[in-house]
RODO-2510 file (C-alpha; in nm, 4 decimals, decimal comma):
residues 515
     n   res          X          Y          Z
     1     x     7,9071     2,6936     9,9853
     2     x     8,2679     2,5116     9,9049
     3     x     8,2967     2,3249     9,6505
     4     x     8,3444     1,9594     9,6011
     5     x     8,7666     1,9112     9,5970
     6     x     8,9353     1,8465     9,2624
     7     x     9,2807     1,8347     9,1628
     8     x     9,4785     2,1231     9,0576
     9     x     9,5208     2,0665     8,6814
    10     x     9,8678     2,0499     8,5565
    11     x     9,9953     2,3092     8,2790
    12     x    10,0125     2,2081     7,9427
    13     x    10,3539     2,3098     7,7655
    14     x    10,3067     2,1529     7,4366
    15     x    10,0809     2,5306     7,4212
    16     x    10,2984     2,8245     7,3334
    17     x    10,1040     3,0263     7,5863
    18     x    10,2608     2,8318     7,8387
    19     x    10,5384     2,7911     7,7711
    20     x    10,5761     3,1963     7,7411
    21     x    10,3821     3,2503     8,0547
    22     x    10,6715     2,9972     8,2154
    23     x    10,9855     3,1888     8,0390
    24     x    10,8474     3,5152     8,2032
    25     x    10,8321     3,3549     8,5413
    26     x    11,1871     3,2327     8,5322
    27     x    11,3182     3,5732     8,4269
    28     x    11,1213     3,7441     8,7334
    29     x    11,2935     3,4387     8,9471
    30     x    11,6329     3,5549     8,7450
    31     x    11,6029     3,8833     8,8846
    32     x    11,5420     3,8153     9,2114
    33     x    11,8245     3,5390     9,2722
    34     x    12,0947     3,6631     9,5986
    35     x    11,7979     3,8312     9,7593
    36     x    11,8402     3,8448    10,1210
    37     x    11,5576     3,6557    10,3446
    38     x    11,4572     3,7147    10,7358
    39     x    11,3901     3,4763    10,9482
    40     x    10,9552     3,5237    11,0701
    41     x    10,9247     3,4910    11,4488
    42     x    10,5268     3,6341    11,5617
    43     x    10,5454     3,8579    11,2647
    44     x    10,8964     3,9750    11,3522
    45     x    11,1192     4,0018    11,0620
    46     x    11,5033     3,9109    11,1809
    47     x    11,8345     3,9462    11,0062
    48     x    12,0694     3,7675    11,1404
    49     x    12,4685     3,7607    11,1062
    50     x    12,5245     3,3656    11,0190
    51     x    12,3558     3,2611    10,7057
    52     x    12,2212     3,0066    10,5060
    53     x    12,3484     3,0248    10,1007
    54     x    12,1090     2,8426     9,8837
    55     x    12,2524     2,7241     9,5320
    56     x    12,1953     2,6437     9,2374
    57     x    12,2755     2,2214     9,1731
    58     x    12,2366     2,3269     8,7639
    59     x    12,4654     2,5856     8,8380
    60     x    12,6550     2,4807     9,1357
    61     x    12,8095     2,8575     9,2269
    62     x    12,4641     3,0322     9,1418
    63     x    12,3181     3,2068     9,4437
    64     x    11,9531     3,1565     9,4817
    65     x    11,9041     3,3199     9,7987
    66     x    12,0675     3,3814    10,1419
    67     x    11,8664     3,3057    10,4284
    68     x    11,9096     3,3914    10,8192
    69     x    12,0430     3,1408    11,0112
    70     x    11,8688     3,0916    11,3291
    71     x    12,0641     2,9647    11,6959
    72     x    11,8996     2,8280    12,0108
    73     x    11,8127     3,1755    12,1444
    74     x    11,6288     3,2404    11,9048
    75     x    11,4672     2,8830    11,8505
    76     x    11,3992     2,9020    12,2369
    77     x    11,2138     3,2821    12,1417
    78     x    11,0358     3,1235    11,8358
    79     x    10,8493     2,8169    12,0428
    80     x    10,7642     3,0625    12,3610
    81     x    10,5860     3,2694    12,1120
    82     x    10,4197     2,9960    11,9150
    83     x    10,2934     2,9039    12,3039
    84     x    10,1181     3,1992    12,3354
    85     x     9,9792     3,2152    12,0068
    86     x     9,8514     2,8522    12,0210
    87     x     9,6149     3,0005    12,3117
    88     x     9,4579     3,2245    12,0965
    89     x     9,4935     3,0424    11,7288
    90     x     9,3194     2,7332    11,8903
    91     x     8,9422     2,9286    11,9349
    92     x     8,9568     3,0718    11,5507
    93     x     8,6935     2,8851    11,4328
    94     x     8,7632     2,6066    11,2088
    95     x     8,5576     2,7552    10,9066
    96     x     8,8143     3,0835    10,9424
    97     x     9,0927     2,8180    10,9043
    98     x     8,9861     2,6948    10,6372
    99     x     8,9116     3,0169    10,4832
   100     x     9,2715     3,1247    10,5097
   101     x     9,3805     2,8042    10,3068
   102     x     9,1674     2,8903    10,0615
   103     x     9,2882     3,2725    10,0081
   104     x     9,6583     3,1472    10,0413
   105     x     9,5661     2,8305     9,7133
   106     x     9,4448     3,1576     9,5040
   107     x     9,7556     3,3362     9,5774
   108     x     9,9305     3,0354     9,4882
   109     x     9,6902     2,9186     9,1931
   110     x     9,7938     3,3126     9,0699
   111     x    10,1649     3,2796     9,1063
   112     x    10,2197     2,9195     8,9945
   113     x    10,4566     2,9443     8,7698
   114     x    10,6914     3,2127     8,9436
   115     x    10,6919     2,9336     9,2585
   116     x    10,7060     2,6577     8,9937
   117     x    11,0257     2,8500     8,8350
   118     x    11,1982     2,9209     9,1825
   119     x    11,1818     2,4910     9,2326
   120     x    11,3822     2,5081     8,8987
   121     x    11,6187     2,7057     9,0025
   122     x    11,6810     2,6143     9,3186
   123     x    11,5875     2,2196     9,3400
   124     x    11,6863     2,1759     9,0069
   125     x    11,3420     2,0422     8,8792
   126     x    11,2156     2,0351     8,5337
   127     x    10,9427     2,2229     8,4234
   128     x    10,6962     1,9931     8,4520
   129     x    10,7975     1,8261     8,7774
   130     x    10,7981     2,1653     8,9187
   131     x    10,4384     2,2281     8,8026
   132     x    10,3477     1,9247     8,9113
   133     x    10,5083     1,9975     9,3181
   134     x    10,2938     2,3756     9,3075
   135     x    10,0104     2,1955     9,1691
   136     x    10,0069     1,9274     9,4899
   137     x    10,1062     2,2376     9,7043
   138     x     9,7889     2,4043     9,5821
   139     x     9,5736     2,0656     9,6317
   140     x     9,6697     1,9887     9,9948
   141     x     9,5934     2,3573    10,0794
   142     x     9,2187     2,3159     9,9229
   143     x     9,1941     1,9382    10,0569
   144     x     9,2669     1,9973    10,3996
   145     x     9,0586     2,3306    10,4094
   146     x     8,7288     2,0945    10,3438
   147     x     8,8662     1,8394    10,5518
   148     x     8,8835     2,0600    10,8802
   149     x     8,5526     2,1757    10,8037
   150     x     8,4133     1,8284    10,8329
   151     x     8,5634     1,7058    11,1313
   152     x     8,4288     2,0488    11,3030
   153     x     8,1018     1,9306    11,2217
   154     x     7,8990     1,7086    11,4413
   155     x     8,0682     1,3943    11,5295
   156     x     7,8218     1,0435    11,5203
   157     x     7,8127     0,8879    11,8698
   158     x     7,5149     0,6318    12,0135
   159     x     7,2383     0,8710    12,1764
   160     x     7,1473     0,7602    12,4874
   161     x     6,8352     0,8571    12,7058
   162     x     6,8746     1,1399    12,9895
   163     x     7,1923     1,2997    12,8497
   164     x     7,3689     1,4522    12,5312
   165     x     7,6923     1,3624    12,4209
   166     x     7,9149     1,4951    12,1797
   167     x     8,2889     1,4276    12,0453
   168     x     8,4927     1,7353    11,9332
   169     x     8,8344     1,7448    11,7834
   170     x     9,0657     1,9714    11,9544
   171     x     9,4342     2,0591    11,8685
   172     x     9,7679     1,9746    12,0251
   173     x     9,9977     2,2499    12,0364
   174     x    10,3146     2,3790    11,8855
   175     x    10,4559     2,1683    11,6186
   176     x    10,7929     2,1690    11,4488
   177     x    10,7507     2,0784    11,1005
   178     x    11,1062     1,9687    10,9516
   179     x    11,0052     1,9500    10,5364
   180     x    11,2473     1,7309    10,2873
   181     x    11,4427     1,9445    10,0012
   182     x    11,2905     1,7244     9,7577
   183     x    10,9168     1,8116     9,7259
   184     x    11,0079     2,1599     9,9132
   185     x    10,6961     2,3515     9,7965
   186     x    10,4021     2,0334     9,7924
   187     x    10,4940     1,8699    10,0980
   188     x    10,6256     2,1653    10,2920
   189     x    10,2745     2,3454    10,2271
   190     x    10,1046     2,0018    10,3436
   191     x    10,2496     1,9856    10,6386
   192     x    10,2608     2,3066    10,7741
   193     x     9,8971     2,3816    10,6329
   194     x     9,7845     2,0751    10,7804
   195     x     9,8997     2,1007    11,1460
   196     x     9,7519     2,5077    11,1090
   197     x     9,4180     2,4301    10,9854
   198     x     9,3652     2,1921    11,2786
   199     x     9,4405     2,4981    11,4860
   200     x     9,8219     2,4213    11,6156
   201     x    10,1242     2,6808    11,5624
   202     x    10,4666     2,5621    11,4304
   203     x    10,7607     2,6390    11,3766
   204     x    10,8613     2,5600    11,0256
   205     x    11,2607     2,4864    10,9958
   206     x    11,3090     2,4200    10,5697
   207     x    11,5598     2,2069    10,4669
   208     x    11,8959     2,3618    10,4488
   209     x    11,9232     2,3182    10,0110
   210     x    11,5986     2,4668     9,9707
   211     x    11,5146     2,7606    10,2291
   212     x    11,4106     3,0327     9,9735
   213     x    11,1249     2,8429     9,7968
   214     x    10,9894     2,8082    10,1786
   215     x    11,0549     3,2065    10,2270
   216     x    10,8819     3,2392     9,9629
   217     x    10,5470     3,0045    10,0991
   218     x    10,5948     3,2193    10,4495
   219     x    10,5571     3,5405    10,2666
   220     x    10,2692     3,4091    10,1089
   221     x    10,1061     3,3047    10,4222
   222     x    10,1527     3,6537    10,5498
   223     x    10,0012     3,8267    10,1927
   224     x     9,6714     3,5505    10,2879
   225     x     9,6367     3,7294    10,6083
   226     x     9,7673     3,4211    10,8623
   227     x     9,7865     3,6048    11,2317
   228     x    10,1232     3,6895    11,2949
   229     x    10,3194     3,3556    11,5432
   230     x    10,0610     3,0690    11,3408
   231     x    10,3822     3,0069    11,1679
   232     x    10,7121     3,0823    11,2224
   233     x    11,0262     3,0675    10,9677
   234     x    11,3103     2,9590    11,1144
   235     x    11,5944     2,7813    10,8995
   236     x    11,8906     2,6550    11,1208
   237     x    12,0915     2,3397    11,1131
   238     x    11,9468     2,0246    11,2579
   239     x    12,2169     1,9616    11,5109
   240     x    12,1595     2,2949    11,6935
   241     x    11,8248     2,3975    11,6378
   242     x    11,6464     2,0965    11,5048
   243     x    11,7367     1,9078    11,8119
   244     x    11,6912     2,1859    12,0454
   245     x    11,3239     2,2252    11,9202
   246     x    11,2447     1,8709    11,8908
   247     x    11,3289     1,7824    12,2461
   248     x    11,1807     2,1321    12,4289
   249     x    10,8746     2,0275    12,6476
   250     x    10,6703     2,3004    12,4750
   251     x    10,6499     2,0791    12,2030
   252     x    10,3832     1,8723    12,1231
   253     x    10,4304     1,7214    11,8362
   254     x    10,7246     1,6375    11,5105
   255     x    10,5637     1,6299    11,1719
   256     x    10,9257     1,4889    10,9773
   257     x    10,9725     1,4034    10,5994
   258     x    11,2901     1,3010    10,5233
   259     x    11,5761     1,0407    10,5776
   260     x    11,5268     0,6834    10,7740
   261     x    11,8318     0,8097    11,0291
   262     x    11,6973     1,1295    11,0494
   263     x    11,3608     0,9996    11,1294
   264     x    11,4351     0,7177    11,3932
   265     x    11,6563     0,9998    11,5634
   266     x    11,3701     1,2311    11,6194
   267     x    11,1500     0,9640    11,7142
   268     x    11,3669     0,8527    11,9642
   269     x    11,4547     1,2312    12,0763
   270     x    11,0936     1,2781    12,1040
   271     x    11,0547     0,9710    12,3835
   272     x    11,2474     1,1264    12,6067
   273     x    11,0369     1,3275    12,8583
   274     x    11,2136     1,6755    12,8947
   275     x    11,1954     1,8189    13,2333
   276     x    10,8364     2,0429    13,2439
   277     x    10,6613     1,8209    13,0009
   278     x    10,3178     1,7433    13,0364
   279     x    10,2520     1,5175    12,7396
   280     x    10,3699     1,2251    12,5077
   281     x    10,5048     1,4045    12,1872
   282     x    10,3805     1,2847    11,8646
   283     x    10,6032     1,2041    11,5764
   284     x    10,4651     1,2198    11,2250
   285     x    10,7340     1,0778    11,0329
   286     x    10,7870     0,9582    10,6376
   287     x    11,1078     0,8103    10,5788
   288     x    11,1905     0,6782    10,2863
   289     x    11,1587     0,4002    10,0770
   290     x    11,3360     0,0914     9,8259
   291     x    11,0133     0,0810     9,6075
   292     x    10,9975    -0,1662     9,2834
   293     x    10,8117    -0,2339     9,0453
   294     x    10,7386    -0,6283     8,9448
   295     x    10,6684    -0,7121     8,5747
   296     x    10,4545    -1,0463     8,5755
   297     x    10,5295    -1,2413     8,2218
   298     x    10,1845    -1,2091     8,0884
   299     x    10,2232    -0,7993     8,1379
   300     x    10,2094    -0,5133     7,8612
   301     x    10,5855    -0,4571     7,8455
   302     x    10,5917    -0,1288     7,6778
   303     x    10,4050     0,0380     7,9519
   304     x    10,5870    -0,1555     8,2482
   305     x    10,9057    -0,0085     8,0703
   306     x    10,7506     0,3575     8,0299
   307     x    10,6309     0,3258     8,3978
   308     x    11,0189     0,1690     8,5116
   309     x    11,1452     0,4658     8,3495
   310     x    10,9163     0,7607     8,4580
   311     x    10,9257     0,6160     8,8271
   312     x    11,3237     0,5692     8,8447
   313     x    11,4267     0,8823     8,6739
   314     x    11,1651     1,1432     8,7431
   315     x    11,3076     1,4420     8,9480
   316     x    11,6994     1,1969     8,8904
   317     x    11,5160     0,9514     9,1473
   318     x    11,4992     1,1837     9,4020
   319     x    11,1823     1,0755     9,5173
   320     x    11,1050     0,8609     9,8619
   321     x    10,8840     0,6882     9,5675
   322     x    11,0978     0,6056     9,2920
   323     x    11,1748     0,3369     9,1467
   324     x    11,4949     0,2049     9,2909
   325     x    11,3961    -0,2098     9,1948
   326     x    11,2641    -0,3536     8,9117
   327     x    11,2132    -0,6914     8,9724
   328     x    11,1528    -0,8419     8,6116
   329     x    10,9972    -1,2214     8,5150
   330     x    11,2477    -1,4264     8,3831
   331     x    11,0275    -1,4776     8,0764
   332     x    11,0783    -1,0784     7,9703
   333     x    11,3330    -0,9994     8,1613
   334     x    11,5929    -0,9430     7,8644
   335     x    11,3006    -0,7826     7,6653
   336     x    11,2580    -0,5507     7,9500
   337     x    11,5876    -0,4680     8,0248
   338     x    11,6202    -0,3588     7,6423
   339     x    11,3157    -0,1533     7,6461
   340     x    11,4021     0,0340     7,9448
   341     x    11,7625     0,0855     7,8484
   342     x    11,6377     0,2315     7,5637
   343     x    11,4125     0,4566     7,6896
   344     x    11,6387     0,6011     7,9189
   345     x    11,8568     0,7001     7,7287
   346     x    11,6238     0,9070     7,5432
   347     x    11,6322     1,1443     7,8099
   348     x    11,7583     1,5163     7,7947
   349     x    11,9907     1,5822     8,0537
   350     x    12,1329     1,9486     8,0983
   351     x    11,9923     2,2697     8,3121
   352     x    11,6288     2,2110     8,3551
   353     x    11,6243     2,5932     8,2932
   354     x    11,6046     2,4920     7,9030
   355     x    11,2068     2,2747     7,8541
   356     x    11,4152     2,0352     7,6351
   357     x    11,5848     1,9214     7,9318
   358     x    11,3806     1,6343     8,1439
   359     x    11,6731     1,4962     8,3811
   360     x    11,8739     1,7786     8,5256
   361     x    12,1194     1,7884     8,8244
   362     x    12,0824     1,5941     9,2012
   363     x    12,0769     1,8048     9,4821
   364     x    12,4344     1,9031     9,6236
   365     x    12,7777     1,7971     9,6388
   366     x    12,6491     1,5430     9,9476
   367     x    12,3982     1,3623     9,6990
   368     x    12,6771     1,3751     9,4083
   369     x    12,8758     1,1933     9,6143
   370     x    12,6546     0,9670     9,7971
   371     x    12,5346     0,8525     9,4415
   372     x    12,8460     0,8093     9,3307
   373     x    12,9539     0,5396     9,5906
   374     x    12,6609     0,3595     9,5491
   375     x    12,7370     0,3261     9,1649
   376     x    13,0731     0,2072     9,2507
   377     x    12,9186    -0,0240     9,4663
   378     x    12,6332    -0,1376     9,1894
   379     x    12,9370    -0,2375     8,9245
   380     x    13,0791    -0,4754     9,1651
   381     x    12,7467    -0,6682     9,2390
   382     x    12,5707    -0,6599     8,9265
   383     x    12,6239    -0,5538     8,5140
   384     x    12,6639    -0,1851     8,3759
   385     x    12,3944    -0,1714     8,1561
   386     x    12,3670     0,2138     8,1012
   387     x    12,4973     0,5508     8,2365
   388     x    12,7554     0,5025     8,5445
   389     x    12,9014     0,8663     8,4309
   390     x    12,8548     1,1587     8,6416
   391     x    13,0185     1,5582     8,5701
   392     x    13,0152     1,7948     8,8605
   393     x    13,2137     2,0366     8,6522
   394     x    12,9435     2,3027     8,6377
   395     x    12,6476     2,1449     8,8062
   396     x    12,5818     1,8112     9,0364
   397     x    12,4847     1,5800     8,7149
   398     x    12,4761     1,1632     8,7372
   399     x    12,3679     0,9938     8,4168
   400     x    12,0839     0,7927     8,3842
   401     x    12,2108     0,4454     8,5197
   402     x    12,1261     0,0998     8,5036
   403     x    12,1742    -0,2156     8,6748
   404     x    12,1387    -0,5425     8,6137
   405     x    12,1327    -0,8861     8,7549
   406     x    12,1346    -0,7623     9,0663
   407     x    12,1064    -1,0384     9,3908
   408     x    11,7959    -0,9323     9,5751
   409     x    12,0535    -0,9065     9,9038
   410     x    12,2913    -0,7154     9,7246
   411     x    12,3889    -0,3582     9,8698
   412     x    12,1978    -0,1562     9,6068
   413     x    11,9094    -0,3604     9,6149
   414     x    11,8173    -0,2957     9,9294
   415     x    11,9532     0,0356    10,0507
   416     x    11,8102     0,4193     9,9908
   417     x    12,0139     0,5445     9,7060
   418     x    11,7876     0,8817     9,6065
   419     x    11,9327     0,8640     9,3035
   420     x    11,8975     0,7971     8,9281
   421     x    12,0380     0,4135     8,9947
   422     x    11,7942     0,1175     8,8941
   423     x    11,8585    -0,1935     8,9909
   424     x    11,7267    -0,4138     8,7789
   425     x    11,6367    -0,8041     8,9676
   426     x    11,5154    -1,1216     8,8072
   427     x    11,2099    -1,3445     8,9398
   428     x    11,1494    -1,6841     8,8585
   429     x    10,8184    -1,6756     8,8862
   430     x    10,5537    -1,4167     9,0702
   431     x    10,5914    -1,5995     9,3688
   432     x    10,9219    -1,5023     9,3930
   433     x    10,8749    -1,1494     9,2610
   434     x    10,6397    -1,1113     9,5906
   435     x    10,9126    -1,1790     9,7861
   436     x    11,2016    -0,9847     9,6592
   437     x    10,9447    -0,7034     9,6116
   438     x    10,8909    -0,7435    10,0332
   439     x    11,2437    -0,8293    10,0916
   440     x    11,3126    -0,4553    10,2283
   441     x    11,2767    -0,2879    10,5462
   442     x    11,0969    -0,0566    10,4065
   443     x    10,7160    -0,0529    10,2467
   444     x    10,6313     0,2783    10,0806
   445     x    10,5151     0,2359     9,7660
   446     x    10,4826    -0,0357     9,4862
   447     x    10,3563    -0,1378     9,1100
   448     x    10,2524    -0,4515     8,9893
   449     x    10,2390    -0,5110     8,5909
   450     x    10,0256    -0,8153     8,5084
   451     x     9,7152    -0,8716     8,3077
   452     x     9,5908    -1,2266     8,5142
   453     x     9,3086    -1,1224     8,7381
   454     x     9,4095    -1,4176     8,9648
   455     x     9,7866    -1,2308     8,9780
   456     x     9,6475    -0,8974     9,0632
   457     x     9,4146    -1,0436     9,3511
   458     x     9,7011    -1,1899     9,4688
   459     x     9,9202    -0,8737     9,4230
   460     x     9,6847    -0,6795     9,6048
   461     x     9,6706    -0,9171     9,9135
   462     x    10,0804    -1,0121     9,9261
   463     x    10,2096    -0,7213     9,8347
   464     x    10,2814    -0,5094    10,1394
   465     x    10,3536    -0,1407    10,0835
   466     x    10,1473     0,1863    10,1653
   467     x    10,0674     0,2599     9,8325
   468     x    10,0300    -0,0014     9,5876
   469     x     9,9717     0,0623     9,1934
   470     x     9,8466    -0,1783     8,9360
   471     x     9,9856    -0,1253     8,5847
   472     x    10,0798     0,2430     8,6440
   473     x    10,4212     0,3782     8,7897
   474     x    10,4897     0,3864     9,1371
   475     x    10,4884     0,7646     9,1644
   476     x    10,2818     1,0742     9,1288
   477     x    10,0234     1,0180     9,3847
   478     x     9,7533     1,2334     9,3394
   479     x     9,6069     1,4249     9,6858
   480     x     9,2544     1,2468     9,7708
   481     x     9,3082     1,0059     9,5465
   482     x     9,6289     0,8251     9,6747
   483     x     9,6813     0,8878     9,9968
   484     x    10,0050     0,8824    10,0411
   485     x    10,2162     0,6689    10,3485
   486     x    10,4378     0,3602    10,4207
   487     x    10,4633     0,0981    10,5902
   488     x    10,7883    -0,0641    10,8258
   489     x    11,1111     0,1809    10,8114
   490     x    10,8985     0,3990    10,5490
   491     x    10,7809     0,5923    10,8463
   492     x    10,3927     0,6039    11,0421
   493     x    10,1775     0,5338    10,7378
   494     x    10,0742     0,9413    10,7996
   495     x     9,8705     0,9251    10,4566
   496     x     9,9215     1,2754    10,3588
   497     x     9,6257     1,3658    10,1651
   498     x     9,4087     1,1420    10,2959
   499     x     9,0885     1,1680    10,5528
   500     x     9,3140     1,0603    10,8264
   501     x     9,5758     1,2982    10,8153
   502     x     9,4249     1,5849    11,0405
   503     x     9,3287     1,3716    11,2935
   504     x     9,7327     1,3145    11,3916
   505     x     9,7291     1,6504    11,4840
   506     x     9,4058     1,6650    11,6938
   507     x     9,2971     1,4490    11,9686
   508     x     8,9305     1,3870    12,0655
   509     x     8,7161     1,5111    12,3545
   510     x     8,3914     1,3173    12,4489
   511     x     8,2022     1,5592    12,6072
   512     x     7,8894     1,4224    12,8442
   513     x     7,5986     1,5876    13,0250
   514     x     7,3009     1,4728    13,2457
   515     x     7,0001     1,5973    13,1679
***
């Protein structure tokens, strides 16, 4: 019998137990950094001559890993033999599927913290935000294991004299699944899991920064006993492969985390009928987002400005959920503004290597950059209030940064920034919190500090974002608890961890008979 689903709990390193178990995971990760990764196609193990270096952004010249780079011949090899495998993947019975998720969470659950370490290496994540990404990794596995055994079951329909009917859930096809560098253990694992389970075969191209962590998942997948062409490794650039794959008429379907331009191109890719193609591609996309939080005047401040802080700088606000607005009553808004200033710059920044250190480097030079502008840009339409430094010396690292009395319309309050750069906004009242909060074309996800019933109620109707917190941060969504999805330009509302996410990669067959 499975069990009910609960959360992975997360490690505790206030223990010194932990903490040692941790330091001996990042020296096996030490020792294994420049190994040399294949790509998977069907089992097939390929080396190829064009690579893909992943580095350290702590330690911007560290080799992590070097991946095989994949072209279109062998992109075109990878989705004929996901083809043939989807004929034969699609009959495993559901309960086997969700048996192999299971095996492959215990491997995981066993070798937490040398995955965890790997994500501090090479995504530059601090202990505990790395913990936190295996943990979800491990939760979406055991989630969507009980959730395909469910919808095998029998499906409810109205019985009607002198024949039986029944509704099954079949699967699509081959999927590409095109993960984000950000959470490139948890929501790599969910989507690729979560298209397999429902008895589909992908082809899983990891994002460029972060290939080895995703090695590493595809080598676990093979230790768990997947059949060989379920899922196939291939990294390659998006212009030549991603493309290529996203627009082949074998495909039937784009499961996409990342950017809003990356996103709206593969949608629109996907529209276009390819010649041979015998279906309307589906695109599961999550794109992004401008979240905020709003602090009411009647709110606990102290928490608002713990959750402000946790929500803009976890992971240096590279999170579609971060922070990026806080949109502040003009009662508290100075009083706000000093506590979160303050708590900021309390954090440790350095090589997330060391536990001390809590805010470690962005991504690449690209991000570095990127940031960088958009600071420029923030001086000019609002106040300095804190940070504004960055040092790419030995690693990509952007200080904590703040700021204030920022227009609503201004650049940085209403463009993706994926960076640690709060803007900080000023309401007259809630009424007009509510609508700078919705002033964005995006909708992903949202807090609300008050302590007035009537301003929650209200909160909760007018406040229009997937995921919508009340007196908590904005992030950390927890897998069957928060599903997880936005709304406008924050991509299909796909609600990863959520009873609806399986069913975007099935489709239903009402099946009749007379009696």
């Amino acid at each position: 019998m499975i069990k009910e689903f609960t959360p992975e709990p997360l490690t505790d390193f206030s223990k010194e137990e932990n903490r040692k178990a941790f330091e001996a995971a990042l020296e096996l990760v030490k020792s294994q950094l420049g190994k040399e990764y294949p790509l998977i196609i069907n089992g097939e193990k390929i080396f190829t001559e064009k690579k893909i270096v992943s580095y350290n952004p702590a330690k911007k010249d560290e080799v992590i890993g070097v991946v095989s780079k994949a072209n279109q011949e062998l992109a075109e090899k990878a989705i004929q033999e996901a083809a043939k495998k989807f004929e034969e993947w699609k009959r495993f019975p559901a309960e086997g599927r969700a048996r192999l998720l299971f095996k492959a969470a215990a491997i995981l659950r066993r070798r937490k913290h040398e995955f965890s370490a790997t994500m501090v290496y090479e995504a530059g994540k601090s202990w505990a935000e790395a913990d936190a990404d295996t943990a979800e990794a491990i939760d979406f596995m055991e989630y969507y294991g009980r959730e395909m055994v469910r919808l095998a079951g029998p499906q409810k329909v109205t019985p009607l004299d002198g024949e039986t009917n029944d509704l099954v859930y079949i699967p699509l096809g081959v999927g590409i699944i095109i993960p984000p560098w950000n959470f490139p253990l948890a929501i790599l694992v969910g989507m690729t899991t979560g298209a397999v389970v429902s008895g589909n075969t992908v082809i899983l191209k990891p994002a460029s920064a972060t290939p080895v962590i995703a090695a590493k998942f595809a080598e676990l997948l093979e230790e768990a006993g997947i059949p060989a062409g379920v899922v196939n490794y291939l990294p390659g650039s998006g212009g030549e492969v991603g493309d290529y794959l996203v627009e082949h008429p074998l495909t039937r379907f784009i499961s996409f985390t990342g950017s809003r331009e990356i996103g709206l191109r593969i949608t629109e890719k996907a529209a276009k009928i390819s010649p041979g193609q015998k279906w309307i591609k589906r695109v599961i996309a999550e794109m992004g987002g401008k979240d905020a939080i709003l602090v009411d005047h009647d709110a606990d401040l102290n928490d608002a400005a713990n959750a402000i802080v946790a929500s803009a700088y976890g992971f240096q606000g590279q999170k579609c959920s971060a922070c990026s607005r806080a949109i502040v009553h003009k009662d508290v808004y100075d009083e706000v503004l000093n506590l979160v200033t303050e708590k900021a710059k309390a954090l440790s920044i350095g090589d997330p290597v060391n536990v001390k250190n809590n805010f470690g480097p962005v991504i690449d030079k690209a991000a570095f950059d990127s940031i960088n502008r958009y600071i420029e840009i923030g001086k000019k339409e609002g106040r300095l209030v804190l940070g504004g430094n960055s040092d790419d010396s030995v690693g990509y690292f952007i200080e904590p940064t703040i700021i204030a009395d920022v227009d609503s319309k201004a650049v940085i309050g209403q463009e993706e920034i994926f960076g640690p750069v709060l803007a900080v906004i000023k309401a007259e009242d809630f009424e007009d919190g509510v609508r700078i909060f919705n002033d964005t074309e995006y909708g992903l996800t949202g807090s609300l500090f008050a302590r007035s019933r009537e301003t929650i109620e209200k909160g909760r109707e007018e406040l229009h974002c997937g995921n919508l917190y009340f007196n908590r941060k904005s992030t950390g969504a927890i897998v069957g608890a928060h599903p997880f999805g936005g709304f406008n330009m924050s991509g299909t509302d796909s609600k990863t961890g959520g009873q609806d996410y399986l069913l975007l990669f099935m489709q239903l067959k009402s099946i009749s008979e007379k009696l």
